[in-house]
C-alpha positions in Angstrom: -42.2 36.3 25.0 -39.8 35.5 21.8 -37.0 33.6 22.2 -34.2 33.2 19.5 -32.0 30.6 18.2 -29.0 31.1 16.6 -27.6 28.6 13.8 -24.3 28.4 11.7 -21.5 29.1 13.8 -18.4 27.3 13.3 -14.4 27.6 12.7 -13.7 28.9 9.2 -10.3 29.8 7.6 -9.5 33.5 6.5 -11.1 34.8 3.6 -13.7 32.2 3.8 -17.4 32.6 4.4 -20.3 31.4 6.9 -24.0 32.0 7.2 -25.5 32.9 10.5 -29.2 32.4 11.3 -31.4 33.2 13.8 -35.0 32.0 14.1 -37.4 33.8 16.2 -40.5 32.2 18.1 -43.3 32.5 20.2 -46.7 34.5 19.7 -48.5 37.3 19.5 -45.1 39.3 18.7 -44.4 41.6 16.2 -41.2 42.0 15.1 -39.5 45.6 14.2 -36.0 45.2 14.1 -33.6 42.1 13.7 -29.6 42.1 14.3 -26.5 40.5 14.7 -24.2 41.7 17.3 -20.4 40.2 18.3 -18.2 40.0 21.3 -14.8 39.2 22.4 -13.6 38.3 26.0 -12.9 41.8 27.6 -14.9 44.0 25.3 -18.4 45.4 24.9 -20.6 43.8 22.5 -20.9 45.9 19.4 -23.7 46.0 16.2 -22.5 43.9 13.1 -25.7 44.1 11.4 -29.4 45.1 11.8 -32.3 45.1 9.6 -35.6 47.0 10.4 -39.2 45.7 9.5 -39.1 47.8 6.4 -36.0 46.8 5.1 -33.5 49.4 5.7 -30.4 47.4 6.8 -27.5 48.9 9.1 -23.4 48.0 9.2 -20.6 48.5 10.9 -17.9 50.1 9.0 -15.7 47.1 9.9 -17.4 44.7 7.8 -19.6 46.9 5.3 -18.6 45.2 1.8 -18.2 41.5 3.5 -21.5 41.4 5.5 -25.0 41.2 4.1 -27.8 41.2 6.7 -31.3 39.7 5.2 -34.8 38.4 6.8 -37.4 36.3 5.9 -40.7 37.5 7.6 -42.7 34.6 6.8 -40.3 32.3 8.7 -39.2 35.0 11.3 -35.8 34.5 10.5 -32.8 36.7 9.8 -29.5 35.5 8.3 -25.8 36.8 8.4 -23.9 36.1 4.9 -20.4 36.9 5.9 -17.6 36.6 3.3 -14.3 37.2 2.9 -13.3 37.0 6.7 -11.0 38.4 8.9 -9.5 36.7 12.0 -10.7 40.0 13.9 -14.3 38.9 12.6 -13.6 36.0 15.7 -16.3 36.6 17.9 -19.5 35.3 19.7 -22.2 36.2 17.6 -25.9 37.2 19.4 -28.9 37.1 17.5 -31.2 40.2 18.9 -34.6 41.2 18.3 -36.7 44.2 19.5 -40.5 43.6 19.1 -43.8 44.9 20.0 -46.3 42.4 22.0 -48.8 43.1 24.9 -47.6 45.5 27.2 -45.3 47.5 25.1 -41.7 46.9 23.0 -39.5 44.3 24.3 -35.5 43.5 23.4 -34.6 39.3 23.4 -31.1 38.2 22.7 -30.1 34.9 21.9 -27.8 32.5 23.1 -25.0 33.0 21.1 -22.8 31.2 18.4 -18.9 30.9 18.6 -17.5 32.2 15.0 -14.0 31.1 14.7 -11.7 32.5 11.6 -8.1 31.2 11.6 -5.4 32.7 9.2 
């Protein structure tokens, strides 16, 4: 089984930026797809980011422009570079991976990190 932890969280004023990352361990895994996902109290979580195993990287309209998604395979890692941020980027921020191990494809989330942006 994977299991993820998340890193970088934090309180950050308006227009300021943050890295995310999210390491990803355990064995005999293969990974296909890496993302970041967000939630606020009362609403459905919803896709920031996501980045497959080839490269091809996905954003939300809300944040296309201030968000880059990028992995490191080697390490298993994928990181969230977000700049220029909004006080409706305040959030929980999940780490999420779906991979490929014995038995078939599996989805992990993480624990989460608090992301905080005051104006």
């Amino acid at each position: 089984q994977v299991q993820l932890v998340e890193f970088g969280g934090g309180l950050v004023q308006a227009v300021g930026s943050l890295i995310l990352s999210c390491v990803a361990s355990g064995s005999g895994f293969s990974i296909n797809a890496l993302g970041w996902y967000r939630q606020v109290p009362g609403k459905q979580r919803e896709l920031v980011a996501a980045i497959t195993s080839g490269g091809s990287r996905n954003y939300a309209n809300s944040v296309k422009g201030r968000i880059t998604i990028s992995r490191d395979s080697a390490k298993n890692t994928v990181y969230l570079q977000m700049n220029s941020l909004k006080p409706e980027d305040t959030a929980v921020y999940y780490c999420n991976t779906k991979y490929y191990s014995v038995g078939g494809y599996y989805d992990q989330w993480g624990q989460g990190t608090q992301v905080t942006v005051s104006s």
